[in-house]
N, C-alpha and C positions, 0 to 999 in steps of 0.2 A: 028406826034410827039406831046407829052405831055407836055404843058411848064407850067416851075414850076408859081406859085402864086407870084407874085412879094412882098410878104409879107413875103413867105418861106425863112426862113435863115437871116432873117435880123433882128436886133433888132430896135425895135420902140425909137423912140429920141421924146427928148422932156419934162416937164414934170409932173410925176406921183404923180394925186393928190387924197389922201385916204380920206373918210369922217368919221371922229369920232366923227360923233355928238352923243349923248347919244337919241337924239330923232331924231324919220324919219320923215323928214320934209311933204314926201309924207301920210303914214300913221296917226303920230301922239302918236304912243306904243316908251315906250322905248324900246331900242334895247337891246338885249341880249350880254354880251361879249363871245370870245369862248370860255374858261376856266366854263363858266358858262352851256353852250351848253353841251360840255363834261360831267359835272358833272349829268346835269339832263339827258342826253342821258344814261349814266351806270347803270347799273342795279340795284336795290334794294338789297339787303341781304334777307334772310327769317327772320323776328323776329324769329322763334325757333333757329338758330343755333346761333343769335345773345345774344341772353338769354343764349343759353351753355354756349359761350366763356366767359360772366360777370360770369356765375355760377363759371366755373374750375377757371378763376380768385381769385376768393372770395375764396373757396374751399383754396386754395395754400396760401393765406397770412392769415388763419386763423389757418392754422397745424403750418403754420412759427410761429404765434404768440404764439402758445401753447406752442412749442416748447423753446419759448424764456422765456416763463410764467416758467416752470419746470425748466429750468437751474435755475433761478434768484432763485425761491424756495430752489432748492438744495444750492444754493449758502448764502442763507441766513440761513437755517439750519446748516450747517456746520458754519456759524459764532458764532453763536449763543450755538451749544455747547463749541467750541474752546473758549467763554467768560466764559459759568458754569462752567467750568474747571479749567481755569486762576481764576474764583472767588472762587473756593471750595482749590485751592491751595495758595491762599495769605490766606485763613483764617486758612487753616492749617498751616503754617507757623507763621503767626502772633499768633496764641497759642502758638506752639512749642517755638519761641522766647521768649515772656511771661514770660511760663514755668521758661525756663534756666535760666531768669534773676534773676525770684523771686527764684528760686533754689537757686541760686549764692549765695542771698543774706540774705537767712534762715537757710544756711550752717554755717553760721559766728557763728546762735545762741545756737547752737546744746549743744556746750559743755556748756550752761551755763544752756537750758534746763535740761539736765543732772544731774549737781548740786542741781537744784531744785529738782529733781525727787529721789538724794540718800537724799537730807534734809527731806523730805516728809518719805521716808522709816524710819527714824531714831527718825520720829515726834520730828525734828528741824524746820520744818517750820511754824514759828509763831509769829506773830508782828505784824511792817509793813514789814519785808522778804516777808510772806505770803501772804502779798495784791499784793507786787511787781512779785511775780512770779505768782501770780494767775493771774494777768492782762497782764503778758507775754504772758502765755499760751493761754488766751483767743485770743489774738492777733493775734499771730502767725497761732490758729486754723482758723480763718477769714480769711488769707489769703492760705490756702486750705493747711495749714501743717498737715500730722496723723501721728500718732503715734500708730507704730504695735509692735506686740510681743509679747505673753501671755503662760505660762503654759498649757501644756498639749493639743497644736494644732499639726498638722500633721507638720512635715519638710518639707520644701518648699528651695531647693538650689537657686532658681529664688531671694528668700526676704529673706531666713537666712543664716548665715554663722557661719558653727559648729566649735567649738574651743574647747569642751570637747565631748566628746563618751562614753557610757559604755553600760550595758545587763541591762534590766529589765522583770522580770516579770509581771510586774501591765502594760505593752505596748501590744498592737498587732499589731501594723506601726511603723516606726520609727519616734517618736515625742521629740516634745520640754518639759524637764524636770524642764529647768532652764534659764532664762533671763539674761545673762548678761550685756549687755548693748543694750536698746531699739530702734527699726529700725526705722525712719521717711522717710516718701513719701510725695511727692503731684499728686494727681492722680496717673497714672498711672508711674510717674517717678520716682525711689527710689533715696533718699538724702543719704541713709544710712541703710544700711542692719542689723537686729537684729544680734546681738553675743548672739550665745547662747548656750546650753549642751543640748544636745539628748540622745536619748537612743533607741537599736533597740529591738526587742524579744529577750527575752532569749532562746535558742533552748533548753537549758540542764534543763527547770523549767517543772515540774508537771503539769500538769491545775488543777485545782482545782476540786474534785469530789463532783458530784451533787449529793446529797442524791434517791436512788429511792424512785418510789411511795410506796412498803410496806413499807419501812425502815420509810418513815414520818408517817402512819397510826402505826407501833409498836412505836412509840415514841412518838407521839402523847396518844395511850393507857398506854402508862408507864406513862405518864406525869398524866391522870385523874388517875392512881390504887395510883399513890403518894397522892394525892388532899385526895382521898378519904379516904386512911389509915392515913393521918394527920387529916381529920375531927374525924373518929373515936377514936385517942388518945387525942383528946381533950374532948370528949364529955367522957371519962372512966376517965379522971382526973378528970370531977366532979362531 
């Protein structure tokens, strides 16, 4: 028979004393801890696949950044016309506004320019009237008043408004014959549309015939056989 080891199956009593001294009293080297053992036992990496993995790294938070660079661009673009915009529309409005006000308030002067303008026709304007309404005028042309409407332009329903009609011959459009009462603008905004009489073609007139070219060459020789049969009765009278 085989008898067991009297050490077999029994646990040792007593006790269990570890040595952690940093230094072997025997040797004299510091000791190694395990963690430390471990780390220098595992194997190295290859610097090439350790270089990849830094590359694709890098690589991936520099498309991220581009990526981040072009939103902010777009984002800033887009602001920046939404301001030209907002700034091109307060200054169109703030004319517009302008505009109406000064309109408003050149409309008041209209019928007095008016007066000036039938004194003038009637050569009553003359004094101090004349200084006063000269200096109106100058005025009022300063702050961007004109005054439209004249003889013999084209009809324009946009800036005149006809209140007489008739046929002429001396037309070939339908124009202004007669001014009755003078249109004022500022810019492009009318205060006051000319009143005026137009006049379209007459369909039932003649045109006027144009001499031809022999007809001017025999009148023209009628005209020298005159000349020269008056020289001749002068020269037998003496």
């Amino acid at each position: 028979m085989v008898s067991a080891s009297p050490d077999e199956g029994e646990e040792k009593e007593g006790p269990v004393i570890r040595d952690k001294r940093r230094i072997d009293p025997e040797t004299g080297k510091v000791r190694e801890k395990a963690g430390e053992k471990d780390k220098s036992a595992a194997p190295a990496a290859p610097a090439g696949e350790a270089a990849g993995a830094a590359g694709g790294a890098g690589d991936g938070d520099a498309a991220a950044l581009q990526e981040q660079l072009a939103e902010r661009l777009d984002d800033l673009r887009r602001l920046k016309a939404e301001y030209d915009n907002y700034r091109k529309r307060v200054d169109r409005d703030r004319v517009a506004v302008r505009e109406q006000a000064l309109g408003q308030v050149l409309s008041e002067f209209l019928p007095v320019l008016d007066d000036i303008g039938r004194a003038r026709d009637h050569d009553e304007l003359t004094g101090g009237f004349k200084s006063v309404g000269e200096a109106l005028e100058a005025v009022t042309g300063k702050l961007g008043l004109e005054r439209y409407g004249e003889k013999g332009e084209p009809f324009d329903p946009m800036v005149h408004e006809a209140l007489m009609h008739s046929l002429s011959p001396d037309v070939t459009e339908t124009s202004v014959v007669d001014v009755l009462q003078p249109g004022y603008r500022i810019g492009e905004r009318i205060l006051r549309p000319a009143r005026v009489a137009v006049a379209d073609p007459d369909p039932d007139a003649e045109p006027a015939a144009k001499p031809a070219a022999g007809d001017d060459t025999a009148a023209s020789d009628a005209a020298d056989e005159s000349a020269d049969e008056s020289d001749d009765s002068g020269k037998s009278d003496e």
